[in-house]
Structure formats: structure tokens, C-alpha cells
N, CA, C and O atoms as a DFTB+ gen file, in Angstrom:
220 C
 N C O
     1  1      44.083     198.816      74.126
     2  2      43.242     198.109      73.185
     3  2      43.154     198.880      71.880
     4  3      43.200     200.109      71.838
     5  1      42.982     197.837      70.464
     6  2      43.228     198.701      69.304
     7  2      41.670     198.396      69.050
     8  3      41.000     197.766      69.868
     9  1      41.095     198.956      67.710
    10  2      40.070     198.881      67.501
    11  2      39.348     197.875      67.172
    12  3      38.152     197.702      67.403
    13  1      40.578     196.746      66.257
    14  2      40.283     195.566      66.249
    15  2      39.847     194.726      67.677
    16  3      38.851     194.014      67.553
    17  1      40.357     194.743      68.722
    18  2      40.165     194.231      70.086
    19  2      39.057     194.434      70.599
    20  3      38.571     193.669      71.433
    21  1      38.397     195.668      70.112
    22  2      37.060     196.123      70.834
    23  2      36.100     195.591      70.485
    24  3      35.091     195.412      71.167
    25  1      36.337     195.157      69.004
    26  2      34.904     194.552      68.398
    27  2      34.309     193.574      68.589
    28  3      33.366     193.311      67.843
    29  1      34.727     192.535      69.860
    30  2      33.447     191.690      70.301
    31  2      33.014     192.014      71.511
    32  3      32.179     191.402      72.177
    33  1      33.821     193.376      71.904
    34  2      33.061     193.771      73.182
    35  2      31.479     194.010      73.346
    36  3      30.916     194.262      72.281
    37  1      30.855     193.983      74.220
    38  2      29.487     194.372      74.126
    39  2      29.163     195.741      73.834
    40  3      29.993     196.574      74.199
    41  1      28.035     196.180      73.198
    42  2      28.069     197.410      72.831
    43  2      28.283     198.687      73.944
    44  3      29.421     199.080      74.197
    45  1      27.607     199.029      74.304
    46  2      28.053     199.947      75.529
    47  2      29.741     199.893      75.702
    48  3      30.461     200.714      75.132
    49  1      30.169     199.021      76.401
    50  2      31.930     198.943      76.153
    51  2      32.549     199.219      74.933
    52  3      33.676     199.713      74.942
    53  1      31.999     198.981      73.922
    54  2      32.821     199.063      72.520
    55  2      32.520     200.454      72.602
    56  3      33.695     200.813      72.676
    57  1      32.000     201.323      72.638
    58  2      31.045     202.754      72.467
    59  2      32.115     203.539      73.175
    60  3      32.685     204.442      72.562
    61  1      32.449     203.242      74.500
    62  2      33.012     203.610      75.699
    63  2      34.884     203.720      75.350
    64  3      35.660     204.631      75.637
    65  1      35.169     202.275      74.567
    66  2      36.437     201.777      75.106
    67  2      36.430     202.487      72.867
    68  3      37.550     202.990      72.777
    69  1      35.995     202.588      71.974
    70  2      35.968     203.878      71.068
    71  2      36.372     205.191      70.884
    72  3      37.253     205.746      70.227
    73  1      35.360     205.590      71.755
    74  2      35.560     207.090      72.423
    75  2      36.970     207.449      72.582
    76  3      37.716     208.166      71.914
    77  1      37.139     206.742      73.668
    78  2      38.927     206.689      74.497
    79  2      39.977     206.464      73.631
    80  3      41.126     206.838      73.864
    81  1      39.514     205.664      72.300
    82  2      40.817     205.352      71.358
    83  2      40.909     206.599      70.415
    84  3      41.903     206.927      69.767
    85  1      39.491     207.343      70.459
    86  2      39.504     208.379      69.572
    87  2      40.100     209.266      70.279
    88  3      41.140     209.757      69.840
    89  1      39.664     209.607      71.330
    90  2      40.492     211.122      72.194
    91  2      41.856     210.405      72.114
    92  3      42.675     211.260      71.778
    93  1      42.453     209.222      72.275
    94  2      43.925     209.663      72.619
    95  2      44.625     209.680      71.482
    96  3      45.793     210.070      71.490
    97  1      43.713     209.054      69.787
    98  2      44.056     209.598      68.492
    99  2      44.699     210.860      68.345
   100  3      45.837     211.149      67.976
   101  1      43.485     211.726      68.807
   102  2      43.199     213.238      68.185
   103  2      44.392     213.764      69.204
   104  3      45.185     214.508      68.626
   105  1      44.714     213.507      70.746
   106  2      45.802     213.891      71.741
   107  2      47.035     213.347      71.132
   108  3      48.025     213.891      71.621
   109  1      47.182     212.887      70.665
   110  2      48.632     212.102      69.800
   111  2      48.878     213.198      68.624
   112  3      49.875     213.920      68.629
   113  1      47.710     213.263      67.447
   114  2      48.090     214.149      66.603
   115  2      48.763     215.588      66.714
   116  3      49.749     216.059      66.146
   117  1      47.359     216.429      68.194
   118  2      47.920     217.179      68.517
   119  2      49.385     217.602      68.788
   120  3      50.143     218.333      68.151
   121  1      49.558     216.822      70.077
   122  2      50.950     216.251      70.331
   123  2      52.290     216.425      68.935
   124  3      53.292     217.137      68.855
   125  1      51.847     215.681      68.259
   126  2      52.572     215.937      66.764
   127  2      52.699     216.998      66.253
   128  3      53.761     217.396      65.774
   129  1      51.582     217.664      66.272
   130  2      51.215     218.668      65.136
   131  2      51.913     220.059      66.148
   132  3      52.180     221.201      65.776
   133  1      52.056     219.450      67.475
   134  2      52.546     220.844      68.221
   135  2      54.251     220.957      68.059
   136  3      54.934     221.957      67.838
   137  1      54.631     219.644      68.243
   138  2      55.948     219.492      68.445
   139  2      56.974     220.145      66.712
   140  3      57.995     220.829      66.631
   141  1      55.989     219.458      65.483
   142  2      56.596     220.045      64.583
   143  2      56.460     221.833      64.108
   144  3      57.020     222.380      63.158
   145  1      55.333     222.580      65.343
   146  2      55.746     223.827      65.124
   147  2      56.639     224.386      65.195
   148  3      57.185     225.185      64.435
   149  1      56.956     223.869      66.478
   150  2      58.652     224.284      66.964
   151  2      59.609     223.853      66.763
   152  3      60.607     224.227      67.379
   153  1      59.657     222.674      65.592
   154  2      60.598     222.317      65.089
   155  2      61.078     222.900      64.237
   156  3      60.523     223.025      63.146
   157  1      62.786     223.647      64.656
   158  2      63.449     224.149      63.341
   159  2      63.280     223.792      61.731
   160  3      62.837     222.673      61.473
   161  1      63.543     224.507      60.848
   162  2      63.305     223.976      59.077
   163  2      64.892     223.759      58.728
   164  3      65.847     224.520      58.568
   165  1      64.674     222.167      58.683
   166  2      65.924     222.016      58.783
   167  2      66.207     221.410      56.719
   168  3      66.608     220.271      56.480
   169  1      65.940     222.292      55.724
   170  2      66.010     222.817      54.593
   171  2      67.678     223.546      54.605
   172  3      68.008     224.663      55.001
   173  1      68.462     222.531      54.060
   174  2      69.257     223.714      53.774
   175  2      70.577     222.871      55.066
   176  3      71.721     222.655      54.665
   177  1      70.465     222.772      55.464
   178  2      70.838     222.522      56.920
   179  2      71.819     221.247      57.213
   180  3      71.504     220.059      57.152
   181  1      73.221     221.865      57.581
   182  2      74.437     220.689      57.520
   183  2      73.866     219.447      58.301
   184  3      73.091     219.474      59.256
   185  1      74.376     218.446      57.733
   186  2      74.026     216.724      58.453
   187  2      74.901     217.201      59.862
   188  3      75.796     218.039      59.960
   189  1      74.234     216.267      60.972
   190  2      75.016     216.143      62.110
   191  2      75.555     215.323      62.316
   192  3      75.269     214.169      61.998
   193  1      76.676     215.770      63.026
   194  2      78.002     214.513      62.755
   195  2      77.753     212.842      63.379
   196  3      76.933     212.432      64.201
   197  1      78.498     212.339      62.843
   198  2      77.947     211.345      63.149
   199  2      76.722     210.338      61.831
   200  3      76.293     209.186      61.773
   201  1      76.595     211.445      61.081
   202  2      75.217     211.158      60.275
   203  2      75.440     209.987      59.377
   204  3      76.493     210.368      58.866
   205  1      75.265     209.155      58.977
   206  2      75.722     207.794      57.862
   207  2      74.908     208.119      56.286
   208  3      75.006     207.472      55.243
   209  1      74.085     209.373      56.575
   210  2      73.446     209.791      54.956
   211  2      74.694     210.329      54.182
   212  3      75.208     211.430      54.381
   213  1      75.132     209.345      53.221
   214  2      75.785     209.856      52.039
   215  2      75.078     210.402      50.792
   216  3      75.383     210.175      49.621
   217  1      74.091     211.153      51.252
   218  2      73.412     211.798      49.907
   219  2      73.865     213.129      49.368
   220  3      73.342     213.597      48.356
């Protein structure tokens, strides 16, 4: 459920089924924010073959 979906829920549920959209927000970002630590800096860095960027 997105946030739009929640809003004719009754309050208590909307409060509830909120919450849950927020934690798995903030678990997603994390998620993100972890994966691009360990992502190489790829600055500088030959295209891989295969690549169709002619820039």
C-alpha cells in the first residue's frame, strides 16, 4: 500500500499501515546509501564492453 491508498483507511490503520511505509522508506534508503559505499568510483573508468554510450 502507497500512501495515497491509506487515506480512507480508518485512523488507527492509517497510523499503523504509515508507520510501516515509513520504516520500509528509511530501510530502502539505508539499503541504498549502504550499497553505494561500496560501490567502486567509477570517475575516470573505461565503458564496459558491450556499452552503447557513444559519449
Amino acid at each position: 500500500m502507497g500512501y495515497q491508498t491509506i487515506r480512507n483507511l480508518p485512523e488507527e490503520e492509517r497510523e499503523q499501515n504509515r508507520k510501516a511505509l515509513d520504516e520500509a522508506h528509511e530501510a530502502a534508503v539505508r539499503r541504498l546509501e549502504e550499497f553505494h559505499e561500496h560501490e567502486p568510483e567509477m570517475t575516470g573508468s573505461p565503458a564496459r564492453s558491450g556499452s552503447t554510450d557513444t559519449s
